[in-house]
BALOBA-1460 file (C-alpha; in Angstrom, 3 decimals):
// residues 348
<rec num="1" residu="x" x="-12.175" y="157.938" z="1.515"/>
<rec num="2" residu="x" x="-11.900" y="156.145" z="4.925"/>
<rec num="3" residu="x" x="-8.267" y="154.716" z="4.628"/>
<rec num="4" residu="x" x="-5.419" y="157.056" z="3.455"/>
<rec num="5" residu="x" x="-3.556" y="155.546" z="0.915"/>
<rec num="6" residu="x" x="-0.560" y="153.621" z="0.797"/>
<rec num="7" residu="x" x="2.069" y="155.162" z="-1.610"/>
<rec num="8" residu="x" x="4.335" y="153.210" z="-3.425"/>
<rec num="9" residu="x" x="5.916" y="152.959" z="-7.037"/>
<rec num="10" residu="x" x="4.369" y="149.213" z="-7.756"/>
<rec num="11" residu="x" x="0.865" y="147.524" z="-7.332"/>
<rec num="12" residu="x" x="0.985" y="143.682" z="-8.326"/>
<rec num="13" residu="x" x="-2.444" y="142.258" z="-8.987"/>
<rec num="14" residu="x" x="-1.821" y="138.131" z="-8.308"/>
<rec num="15" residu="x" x="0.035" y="136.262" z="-6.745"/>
<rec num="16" residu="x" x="0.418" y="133.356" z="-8.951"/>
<rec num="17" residu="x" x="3.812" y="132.375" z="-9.874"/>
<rec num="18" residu="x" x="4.014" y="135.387" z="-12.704"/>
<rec num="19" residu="x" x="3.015" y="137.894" z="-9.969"/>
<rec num="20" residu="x" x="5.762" y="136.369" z="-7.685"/>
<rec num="21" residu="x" x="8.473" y="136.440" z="-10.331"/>
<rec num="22" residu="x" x="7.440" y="140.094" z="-10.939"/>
<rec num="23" residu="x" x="8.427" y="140.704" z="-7.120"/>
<rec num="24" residu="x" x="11.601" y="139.545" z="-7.897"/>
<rec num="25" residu="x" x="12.407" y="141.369" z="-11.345"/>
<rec num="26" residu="x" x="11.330" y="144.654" z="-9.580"/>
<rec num="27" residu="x" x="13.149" y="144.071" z="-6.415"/>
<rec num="28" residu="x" x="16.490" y="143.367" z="-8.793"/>
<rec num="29" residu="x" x="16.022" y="147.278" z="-10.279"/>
<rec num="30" residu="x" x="15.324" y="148.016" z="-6.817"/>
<rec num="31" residu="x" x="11.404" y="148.842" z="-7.063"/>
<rec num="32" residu="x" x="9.343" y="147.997" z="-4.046"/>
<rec num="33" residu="x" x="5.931" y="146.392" z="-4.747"/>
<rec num="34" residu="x" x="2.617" y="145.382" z="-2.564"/>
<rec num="35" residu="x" x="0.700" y="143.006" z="-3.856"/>
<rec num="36" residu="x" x="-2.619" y="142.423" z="-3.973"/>
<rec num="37" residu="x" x="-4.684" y="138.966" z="-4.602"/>
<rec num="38" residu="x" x="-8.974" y="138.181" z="-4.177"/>
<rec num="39" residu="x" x="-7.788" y="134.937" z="-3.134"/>
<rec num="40" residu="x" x="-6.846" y="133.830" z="0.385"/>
<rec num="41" residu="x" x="-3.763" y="132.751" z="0.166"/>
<rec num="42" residu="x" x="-0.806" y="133.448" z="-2.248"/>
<rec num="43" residu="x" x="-0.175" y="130.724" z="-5.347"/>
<rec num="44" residu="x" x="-2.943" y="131.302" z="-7.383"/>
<rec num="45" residu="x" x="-4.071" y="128.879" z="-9.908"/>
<rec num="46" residu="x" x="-1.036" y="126.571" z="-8.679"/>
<rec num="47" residu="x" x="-2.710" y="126.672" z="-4.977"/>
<rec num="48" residu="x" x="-6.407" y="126.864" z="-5.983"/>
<rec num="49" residu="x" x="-6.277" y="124.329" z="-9.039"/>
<rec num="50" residu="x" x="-3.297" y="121.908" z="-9.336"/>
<rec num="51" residu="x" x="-1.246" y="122.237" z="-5.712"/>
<rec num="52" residu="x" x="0.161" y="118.612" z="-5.458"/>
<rec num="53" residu="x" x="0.011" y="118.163" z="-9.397"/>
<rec num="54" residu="x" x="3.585" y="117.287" z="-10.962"/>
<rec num="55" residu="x" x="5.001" y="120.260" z="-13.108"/>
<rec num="56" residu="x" x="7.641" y="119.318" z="-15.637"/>
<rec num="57" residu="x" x="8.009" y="122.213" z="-17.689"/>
<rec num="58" residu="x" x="10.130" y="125.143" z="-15.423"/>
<rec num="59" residu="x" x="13.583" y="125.528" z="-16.389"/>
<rec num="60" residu="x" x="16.176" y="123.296" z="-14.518"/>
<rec num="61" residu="x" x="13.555" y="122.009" z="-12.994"/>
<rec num="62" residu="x" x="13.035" y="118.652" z="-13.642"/>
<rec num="63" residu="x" x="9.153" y="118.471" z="-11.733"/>
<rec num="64" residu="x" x="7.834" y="120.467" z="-8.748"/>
<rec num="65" residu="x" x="4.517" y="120.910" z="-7.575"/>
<rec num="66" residu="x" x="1.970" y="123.702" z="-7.625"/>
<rec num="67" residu="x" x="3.088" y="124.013" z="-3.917"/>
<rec num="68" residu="x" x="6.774" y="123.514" z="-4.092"/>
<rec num="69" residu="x" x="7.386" y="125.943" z="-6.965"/>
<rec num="70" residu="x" x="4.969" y="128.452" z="-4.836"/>
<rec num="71" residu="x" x="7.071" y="127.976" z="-1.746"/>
<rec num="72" residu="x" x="9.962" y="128.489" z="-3.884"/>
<rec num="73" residu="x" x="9.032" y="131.918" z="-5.350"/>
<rec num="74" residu="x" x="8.277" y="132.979" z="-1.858"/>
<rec num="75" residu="x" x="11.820" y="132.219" z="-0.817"/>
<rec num="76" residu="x" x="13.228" y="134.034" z="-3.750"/>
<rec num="77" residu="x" x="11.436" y="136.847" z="-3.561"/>
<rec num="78" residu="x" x="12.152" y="137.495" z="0.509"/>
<rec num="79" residu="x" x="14.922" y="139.731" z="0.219"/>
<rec num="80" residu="x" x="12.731" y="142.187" z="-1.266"/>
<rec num="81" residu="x" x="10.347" y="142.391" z="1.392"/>
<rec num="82" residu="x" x="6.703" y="142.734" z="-0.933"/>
<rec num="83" residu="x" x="4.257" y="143.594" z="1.387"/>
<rec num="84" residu="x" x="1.163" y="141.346" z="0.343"/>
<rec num="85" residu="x" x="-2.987" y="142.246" z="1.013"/>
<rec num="86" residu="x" x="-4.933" y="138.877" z="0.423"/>
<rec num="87" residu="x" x="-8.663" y="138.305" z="0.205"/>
<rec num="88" residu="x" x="-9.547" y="141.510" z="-1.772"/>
<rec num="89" residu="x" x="-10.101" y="142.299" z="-5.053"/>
<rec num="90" residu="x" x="-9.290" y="145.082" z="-6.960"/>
<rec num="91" residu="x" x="-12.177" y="147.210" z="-7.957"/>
<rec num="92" residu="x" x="-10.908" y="150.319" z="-9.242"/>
<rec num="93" residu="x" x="-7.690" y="151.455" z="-10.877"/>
<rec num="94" residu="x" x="-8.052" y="155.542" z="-11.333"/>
<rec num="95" residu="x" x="-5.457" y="157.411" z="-13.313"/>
<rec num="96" residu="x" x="-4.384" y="160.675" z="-11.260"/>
<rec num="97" residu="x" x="-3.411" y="163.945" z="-11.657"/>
<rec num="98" residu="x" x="0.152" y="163.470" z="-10.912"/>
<rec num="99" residu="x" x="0.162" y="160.624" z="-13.205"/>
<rec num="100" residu="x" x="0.074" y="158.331" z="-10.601"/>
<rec num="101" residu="x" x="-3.184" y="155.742" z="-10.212"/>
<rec num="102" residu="x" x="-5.533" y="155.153" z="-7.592"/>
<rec num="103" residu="x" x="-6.397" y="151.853" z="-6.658"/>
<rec num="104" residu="x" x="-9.103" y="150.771" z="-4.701"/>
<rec num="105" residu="x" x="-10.390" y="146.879" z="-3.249"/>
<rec num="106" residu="x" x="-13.096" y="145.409" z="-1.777"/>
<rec num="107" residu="x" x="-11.857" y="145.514" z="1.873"/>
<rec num="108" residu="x" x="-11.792" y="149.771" z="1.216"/>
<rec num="109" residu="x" x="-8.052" y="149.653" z="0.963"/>
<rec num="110" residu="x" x="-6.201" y="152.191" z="-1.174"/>
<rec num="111" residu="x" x="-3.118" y="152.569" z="-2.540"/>
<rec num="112" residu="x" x="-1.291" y="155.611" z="-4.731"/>
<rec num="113" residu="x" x="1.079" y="153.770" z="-7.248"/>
<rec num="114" residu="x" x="3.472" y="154.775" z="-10.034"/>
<rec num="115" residu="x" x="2.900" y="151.956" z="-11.908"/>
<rec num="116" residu="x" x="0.323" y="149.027" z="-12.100"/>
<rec num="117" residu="x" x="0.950" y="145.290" z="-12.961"/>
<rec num="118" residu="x" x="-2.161" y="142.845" z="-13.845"/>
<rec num="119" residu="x" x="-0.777" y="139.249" z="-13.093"/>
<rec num="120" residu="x" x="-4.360" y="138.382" z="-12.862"/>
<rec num="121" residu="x" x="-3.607" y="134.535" z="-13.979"/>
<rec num="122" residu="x" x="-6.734" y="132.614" z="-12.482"/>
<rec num="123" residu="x" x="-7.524" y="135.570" z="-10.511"/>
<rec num="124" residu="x" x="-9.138" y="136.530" z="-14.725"/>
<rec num="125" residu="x" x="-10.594" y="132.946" z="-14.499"/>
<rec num="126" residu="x" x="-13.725" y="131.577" z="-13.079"/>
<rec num="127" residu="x" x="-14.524" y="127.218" z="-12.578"/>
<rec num="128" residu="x" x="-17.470" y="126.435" z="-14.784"/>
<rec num="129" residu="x" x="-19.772" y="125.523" z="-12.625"/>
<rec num="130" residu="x" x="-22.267" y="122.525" z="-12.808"/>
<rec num="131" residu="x" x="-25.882" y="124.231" z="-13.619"/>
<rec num="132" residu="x" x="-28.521" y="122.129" z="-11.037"/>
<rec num="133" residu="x" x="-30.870" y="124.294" z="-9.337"/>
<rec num="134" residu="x" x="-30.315" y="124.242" z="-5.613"/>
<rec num="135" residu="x" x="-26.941" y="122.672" z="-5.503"/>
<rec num="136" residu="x" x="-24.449" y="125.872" z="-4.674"/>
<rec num="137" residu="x" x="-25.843" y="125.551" z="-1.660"/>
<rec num="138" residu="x" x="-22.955" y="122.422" z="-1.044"/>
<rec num="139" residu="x" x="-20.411" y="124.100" z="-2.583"/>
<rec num="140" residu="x" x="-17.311" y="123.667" z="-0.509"/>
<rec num="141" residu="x" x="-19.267" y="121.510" z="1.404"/>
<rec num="142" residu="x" x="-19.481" y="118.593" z="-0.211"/>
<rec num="143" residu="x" x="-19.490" y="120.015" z="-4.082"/>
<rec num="144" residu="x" x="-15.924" y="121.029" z="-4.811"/>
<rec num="145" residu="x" x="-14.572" y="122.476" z="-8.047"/>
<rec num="146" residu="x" x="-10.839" y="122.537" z="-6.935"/>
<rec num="147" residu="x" x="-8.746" y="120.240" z="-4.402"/>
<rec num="148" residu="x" x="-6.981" y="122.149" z="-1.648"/>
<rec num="149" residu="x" x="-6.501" y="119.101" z="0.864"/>
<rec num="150" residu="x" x="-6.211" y="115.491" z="-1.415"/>
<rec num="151" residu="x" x="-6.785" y="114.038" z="2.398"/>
<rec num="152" residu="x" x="-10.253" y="115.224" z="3.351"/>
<rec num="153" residu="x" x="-11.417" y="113.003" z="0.608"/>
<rec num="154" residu="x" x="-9.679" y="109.868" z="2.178"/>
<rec num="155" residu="x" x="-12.181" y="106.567" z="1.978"/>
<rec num="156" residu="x" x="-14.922" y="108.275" z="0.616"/>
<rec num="157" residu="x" x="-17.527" y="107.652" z="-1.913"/>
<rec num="158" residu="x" x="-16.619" y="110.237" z="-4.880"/>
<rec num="159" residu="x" x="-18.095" y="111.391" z="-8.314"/>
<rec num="160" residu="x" x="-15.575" y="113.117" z="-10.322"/>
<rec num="161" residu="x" x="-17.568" y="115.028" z="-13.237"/>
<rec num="162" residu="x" x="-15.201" y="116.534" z="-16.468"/>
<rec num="163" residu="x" x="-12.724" y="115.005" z="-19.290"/>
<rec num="164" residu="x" x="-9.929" y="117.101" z="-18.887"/>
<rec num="165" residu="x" x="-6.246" y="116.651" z="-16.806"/>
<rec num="166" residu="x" x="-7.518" y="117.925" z="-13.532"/>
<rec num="167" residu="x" x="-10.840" y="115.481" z="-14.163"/>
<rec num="168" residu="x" x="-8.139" y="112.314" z="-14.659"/>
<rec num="169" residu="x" x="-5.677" y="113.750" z="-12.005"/>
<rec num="170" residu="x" x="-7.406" y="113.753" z="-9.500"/>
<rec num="171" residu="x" x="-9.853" y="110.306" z="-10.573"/>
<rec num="172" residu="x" x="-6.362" y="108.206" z="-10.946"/>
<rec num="173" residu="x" x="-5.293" y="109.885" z="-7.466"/>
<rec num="174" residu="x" x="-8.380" y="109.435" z="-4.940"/>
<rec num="175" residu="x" x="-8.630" y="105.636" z="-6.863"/>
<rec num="176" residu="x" x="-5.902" y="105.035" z="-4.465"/>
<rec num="177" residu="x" x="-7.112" y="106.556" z="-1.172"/>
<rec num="178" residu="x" x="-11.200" y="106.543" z="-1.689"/>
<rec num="179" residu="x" x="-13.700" y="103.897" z="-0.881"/>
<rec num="180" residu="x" x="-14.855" y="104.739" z="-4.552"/>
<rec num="181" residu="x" x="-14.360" y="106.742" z="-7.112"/>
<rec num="182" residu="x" x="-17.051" y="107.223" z="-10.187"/>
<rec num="183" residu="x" x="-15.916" y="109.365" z="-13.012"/>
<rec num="184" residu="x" x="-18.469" y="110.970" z="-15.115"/>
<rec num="185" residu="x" x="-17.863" y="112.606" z="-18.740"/>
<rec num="186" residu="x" x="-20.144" y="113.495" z="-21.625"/>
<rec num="187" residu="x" x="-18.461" y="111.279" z="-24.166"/>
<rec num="188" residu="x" x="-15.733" y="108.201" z="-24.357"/>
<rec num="189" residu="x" x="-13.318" y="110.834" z="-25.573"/>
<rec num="190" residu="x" x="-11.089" y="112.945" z="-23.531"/>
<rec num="191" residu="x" x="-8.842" y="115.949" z="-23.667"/>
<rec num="192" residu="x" x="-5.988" y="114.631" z="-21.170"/>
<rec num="193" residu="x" x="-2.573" y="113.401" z="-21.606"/>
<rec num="194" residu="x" x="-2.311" y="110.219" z="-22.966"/>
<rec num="195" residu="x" x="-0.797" y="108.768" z="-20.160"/>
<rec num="196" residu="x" x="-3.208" y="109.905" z="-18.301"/>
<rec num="197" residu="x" x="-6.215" y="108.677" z="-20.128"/>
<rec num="198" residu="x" x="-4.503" y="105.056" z="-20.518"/>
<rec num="199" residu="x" x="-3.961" y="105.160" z="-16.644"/>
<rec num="200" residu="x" x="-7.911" y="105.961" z="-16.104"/>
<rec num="201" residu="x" x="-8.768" y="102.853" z="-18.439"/>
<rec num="202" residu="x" x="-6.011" y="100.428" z="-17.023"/>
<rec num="203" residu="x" x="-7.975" y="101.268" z="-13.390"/>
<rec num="204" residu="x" x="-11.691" y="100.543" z="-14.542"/>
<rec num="205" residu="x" x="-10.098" y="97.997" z="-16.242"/>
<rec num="206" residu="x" x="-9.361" y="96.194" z="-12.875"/>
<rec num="207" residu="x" x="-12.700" y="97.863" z="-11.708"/>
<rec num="208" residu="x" x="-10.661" y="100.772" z="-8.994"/>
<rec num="209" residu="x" x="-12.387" y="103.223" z="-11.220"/>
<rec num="210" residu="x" x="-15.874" y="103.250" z="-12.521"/>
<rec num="211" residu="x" x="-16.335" y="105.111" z="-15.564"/>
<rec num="212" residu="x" x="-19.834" y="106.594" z="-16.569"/>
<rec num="213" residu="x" x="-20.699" y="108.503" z="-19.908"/>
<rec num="214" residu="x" x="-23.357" y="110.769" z="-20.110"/>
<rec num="215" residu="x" x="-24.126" y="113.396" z="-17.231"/>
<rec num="216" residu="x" x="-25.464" y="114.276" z="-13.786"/>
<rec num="217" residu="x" x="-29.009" y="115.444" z="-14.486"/>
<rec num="218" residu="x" x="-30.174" y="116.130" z="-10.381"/>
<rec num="219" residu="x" x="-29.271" y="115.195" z="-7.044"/>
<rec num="220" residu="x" x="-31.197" y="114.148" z="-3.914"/>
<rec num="221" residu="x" x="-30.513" y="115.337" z="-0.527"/>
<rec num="222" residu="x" x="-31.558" y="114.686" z="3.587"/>
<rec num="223" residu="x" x="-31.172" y="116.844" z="6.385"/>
<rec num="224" residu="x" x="-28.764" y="119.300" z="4.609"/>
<rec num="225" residu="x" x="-26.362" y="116.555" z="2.930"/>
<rec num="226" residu="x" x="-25.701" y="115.783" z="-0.617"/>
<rec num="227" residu="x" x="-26.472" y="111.758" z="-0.760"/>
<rec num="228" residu="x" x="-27.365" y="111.027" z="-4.346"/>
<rec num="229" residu="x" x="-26.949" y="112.338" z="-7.668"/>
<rec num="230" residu="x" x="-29.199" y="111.673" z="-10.321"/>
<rec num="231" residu="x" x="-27.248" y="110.109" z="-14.021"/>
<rec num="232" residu="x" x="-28.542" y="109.814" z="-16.997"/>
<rec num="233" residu="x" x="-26.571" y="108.103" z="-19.694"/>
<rec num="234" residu="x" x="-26.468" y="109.160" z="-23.551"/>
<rec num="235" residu="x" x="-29.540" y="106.546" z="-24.211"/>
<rec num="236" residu="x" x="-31.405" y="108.554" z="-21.589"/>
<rec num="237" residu="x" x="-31.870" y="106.218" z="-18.830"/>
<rec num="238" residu="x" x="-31.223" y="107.365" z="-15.275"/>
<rec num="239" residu="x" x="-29.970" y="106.006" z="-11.844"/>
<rec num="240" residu="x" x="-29.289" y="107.143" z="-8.900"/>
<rec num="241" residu="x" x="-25.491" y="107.189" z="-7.186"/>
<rec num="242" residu="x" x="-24.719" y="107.657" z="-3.702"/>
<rec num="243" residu="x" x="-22.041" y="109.877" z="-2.497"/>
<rec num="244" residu="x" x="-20.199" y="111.832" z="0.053"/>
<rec num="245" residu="x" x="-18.417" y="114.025" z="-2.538"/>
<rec num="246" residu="x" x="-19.017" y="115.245" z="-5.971"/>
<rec num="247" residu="x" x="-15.825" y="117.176" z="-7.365"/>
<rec num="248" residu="x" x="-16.391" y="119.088" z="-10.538"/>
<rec num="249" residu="x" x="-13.772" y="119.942" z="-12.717"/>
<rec num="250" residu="x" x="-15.534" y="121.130" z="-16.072"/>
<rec num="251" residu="x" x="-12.432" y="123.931" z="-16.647"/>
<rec num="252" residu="x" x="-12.512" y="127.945" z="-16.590"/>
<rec num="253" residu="x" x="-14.272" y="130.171" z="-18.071"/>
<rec num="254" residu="x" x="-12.716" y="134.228" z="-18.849"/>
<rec num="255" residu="x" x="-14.099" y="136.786" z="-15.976"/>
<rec num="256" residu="x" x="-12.487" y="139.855" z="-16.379"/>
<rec num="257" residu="x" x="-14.824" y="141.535" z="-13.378"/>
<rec num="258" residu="x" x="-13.968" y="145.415" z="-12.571"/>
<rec num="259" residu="x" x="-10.595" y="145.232" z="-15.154"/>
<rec num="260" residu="x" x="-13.117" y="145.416" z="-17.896"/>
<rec num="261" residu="x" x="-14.185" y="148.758" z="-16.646"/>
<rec num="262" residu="x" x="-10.409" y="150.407" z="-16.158"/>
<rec num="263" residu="x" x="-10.456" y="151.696" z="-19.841"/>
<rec num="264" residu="x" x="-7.341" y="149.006" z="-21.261"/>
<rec num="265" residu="x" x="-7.431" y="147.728" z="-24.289"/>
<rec num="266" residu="x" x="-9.032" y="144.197" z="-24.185"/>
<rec num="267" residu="x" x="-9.660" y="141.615" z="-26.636"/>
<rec num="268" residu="x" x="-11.886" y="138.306" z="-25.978"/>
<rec num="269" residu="x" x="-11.692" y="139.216" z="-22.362"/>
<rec num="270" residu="x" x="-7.855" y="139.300" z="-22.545"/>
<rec num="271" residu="x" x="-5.566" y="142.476" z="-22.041"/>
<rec num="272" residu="x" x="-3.672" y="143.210" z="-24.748"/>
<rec num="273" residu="x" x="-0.564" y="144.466" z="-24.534"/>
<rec num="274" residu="x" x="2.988" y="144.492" z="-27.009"/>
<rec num="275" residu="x" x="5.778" y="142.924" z="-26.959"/>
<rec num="276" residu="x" x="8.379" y="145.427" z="-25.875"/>
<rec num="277" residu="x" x="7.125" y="146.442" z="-22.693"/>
<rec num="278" residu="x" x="4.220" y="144.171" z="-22.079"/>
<rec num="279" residu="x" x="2.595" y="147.543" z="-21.456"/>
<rec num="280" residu="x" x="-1.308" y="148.016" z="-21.735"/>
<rec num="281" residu="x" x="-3.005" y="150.925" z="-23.644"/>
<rec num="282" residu="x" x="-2.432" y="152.585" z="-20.540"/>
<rec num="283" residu="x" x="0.909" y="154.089" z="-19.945"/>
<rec num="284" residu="x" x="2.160" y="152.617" z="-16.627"/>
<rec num="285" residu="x" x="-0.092" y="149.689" z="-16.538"/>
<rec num="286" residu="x" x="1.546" y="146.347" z="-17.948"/>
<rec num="287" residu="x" x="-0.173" y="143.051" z="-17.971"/>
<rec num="288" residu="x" x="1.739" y="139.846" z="-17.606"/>
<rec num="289" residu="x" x="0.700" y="136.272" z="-17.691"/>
<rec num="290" residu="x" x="-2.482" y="134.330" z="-19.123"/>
<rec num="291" residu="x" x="-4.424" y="137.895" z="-18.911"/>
<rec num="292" residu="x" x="-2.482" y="139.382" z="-21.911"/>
<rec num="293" residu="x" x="-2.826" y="138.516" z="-25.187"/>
<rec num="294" residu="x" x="-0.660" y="139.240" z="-27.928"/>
<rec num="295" residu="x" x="0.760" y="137.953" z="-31.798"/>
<rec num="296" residu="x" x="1.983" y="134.519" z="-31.063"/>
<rec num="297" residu="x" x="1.028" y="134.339" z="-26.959"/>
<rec num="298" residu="x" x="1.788" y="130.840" z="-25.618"/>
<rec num="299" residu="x" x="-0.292" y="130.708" z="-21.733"/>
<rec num="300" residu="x" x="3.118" y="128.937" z="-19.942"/>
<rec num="301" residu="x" x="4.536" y="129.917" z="-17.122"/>
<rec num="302" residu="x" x="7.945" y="130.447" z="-18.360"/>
<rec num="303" residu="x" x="6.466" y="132.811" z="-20.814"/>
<rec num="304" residu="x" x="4.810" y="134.636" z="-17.899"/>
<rec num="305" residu="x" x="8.572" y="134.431" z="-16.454"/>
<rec num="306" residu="x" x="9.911" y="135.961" z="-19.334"/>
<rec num="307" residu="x" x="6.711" y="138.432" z="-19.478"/>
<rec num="308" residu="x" x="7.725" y="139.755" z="-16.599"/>
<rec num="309" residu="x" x="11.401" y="140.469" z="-16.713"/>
<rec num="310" residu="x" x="10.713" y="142.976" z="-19.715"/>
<rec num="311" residu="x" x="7.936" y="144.610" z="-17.966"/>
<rec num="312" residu="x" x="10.206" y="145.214" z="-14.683"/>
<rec num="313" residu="x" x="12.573" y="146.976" z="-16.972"/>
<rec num="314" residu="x" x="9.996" y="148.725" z="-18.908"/>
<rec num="315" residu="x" x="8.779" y="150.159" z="-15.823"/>
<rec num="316" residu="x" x="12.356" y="151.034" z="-14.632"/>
<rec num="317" residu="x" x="12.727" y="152.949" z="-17.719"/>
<rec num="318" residu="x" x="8.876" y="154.864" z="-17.085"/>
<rec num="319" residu="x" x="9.438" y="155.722" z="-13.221"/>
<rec num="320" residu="x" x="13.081" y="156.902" z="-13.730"/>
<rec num="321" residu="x" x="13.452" y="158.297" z="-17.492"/>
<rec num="322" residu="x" x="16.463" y="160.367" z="-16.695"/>
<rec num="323" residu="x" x="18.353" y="157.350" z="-15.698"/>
<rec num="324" residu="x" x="20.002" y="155.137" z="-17.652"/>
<rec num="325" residu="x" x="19.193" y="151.397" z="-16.534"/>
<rec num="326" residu="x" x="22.010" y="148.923" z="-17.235"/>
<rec num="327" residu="x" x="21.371" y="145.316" z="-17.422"/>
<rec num="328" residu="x" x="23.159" y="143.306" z="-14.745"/>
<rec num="329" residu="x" x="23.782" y="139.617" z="-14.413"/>
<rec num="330" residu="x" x="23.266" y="137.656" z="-10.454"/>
<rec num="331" residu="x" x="26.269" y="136.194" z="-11.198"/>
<rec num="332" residu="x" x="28.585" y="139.134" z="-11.382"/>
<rec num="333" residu="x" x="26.723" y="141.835" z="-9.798"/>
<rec num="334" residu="x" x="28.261" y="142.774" z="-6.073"/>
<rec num="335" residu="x" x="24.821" y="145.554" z="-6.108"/>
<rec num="336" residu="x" x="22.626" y="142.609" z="-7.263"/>
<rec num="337" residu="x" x="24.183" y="140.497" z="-4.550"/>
<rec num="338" residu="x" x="23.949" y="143.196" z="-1.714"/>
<rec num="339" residu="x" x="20.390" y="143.383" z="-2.787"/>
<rec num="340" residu="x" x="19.314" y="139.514" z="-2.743"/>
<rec num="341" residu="x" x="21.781" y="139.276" z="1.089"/>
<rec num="342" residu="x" x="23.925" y="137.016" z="-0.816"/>
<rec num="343" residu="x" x="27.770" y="137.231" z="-0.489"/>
<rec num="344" residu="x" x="29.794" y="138.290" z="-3.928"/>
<rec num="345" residu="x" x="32.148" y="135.472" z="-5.344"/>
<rec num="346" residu="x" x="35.333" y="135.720" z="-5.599"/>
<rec num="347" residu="x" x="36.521" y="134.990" z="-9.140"/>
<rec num="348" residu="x" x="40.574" y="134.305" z="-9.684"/>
């Protein structure tokens, strides 16, 4: 082993919102987590997928983006000073001796942890990629299958290829700011919101979106640029549409990678895990998020939220059995306030 390994008595895998809330429940019971993400920044699927997309459905709330409710968890999480490891994945997660595990990544970074919590969100989650021989060869070029910058698409020619929210999103936005925008789907049916899909037919109504059904079949290329893509409708005929940028958003597909091969109990490429603990089959490894599964899981964030507060005191409970953890309220607590740097009310 080249590196020695960090110790601590929490490794979060994600850093999607879930994984960021579960900073914060552990830091409240005053457990001390690093973090640990394959993807370059922290966010996850809010970053990577949706980052300027409205979100309507947090608690008090009323909307927030991807970004905003990223930057927000950040903030919150601060006082508790998680220690985060980006760009790696995890690769191995070895149960010790000492009943501690050994986790290993794909930078050769280890770390010796009392617990383990799999917040794996998107991190569990591949893009479905379009299947044209030759083409990965643009991707994040000028093939894209998420938006991180809505700008670098500014008065260009773009083909937007899937039927889904991120598909509509994202044709509805760039009809505003592109020179065109083409949107490709299989069928005249979609599975978006309806306000959505009424949007996308209002704007090829008034032609500032051009709607194509059937698929792209090949593309043409010169001197290392994407130019054309080859469509061929449902009735089989074909034409050729030039382009500076195809976007692809044809949804996610389960990849469990190495956490299929850590010995947890997994069903349809999902952890499973109850509903007490939101513990694996593995004592001292929890799952939280859309990687569990369980009777009756709903994939929201708020559930993750909620995921994660019994987990944090689950894992309490495991690292300390002889002590007897209370449940304490923000609002009250002069400890919980010491611990967040907040000064205590006074109530008369």
């Amino acid at each position: 082993m080249s590196n020695k390994p960090i110790e601590t008595d929490a490794v979060i895998i994600g850093t999607g919102p879930v994984g960021l809330f579960q900073v914060f429940e552990l830091g409240l019971l005053e457990i001390k987590a690093h973090v640990i993400d394959s993807l370059p920044e922290v966010g996850g699927q809010c970053i990577e997928l949706y980052p300027d997309k409205p979100i309507y459905d947090i608690p008090a709330i009323p909307v927030c983006t991807g970004r905003e409710l990223t930057n927000n968890l950040l903030k919150q999480i601060a006082p508790f000073g998680a220690q985060f490891h980006l760009g790696q994945e995890v690769t191995k997660v070895e149960p010790q001796a000492d009943g501690r595990f050994l986790i290993s990544t794909s930078q050769d970074n280890h770390f010796l942890s009392r617990s383990v919590f799999i917040a794996g969100g998107v991190g569990a989650f591949q893009p479905r990629t379009i299947n044209l021989e030759g083409i990965d060869a643009f991707v994040d070029k000028q093939l894209f299958y998420h938006v991180k910058n809505p700008e670098q698409f500014a008065r260009k020619r773009i083909v937007i290829c899937g039927g889904g929210d991120a598909a509509l999103d994202w044709a509805i936005h760039f009809s505003e700011i592109a020179a065109s925008v083409t949107l490709i789907h299989r069928r005249d049916d979609f599975k978006a919101a309806p306000k959505s899909i009424a949007r996308m037919r209002e704007l090829c109504a008034n032609k500032q979106l051009h709607l194509l059904i059937g698929q792209v079949t090949g593309f043409e290329a010169k001197e290392g640029r994407l130019t054309e893509i080859v469509f061929t409708n449902i009735g089989g005929e074909s034409r050729h549409i030039p382009l500076d940028d195809l976007l692809v958003f044809y949804g996610l597909s389960p990849k469990l990678g190495p956490i299929a091969e850590w010995g947890l109990n997994i069903d349809r490429k999902q952890i499973c895990v109850d509903t007490e603990k939101f513990q694996t089959s593995t004592p001292g490894i929890y799952a939280v998020g859309d990687i569990n599964v369980y009777p009756g899981k709903k994939k929201l964030i708020l559930s993750g939220f909620h995921e994660a507060a019994l987990a944090a005191f689950a894992a309490a409970a495991y690292l300390n059995p002889e002590k007897q953890i209370q449940l304490q309220y923000t609002t009250t607590s002069p400890k919980l306030h010491k611990a967040l740097g907040v000064k205590s009310p006074t109530f008369e």
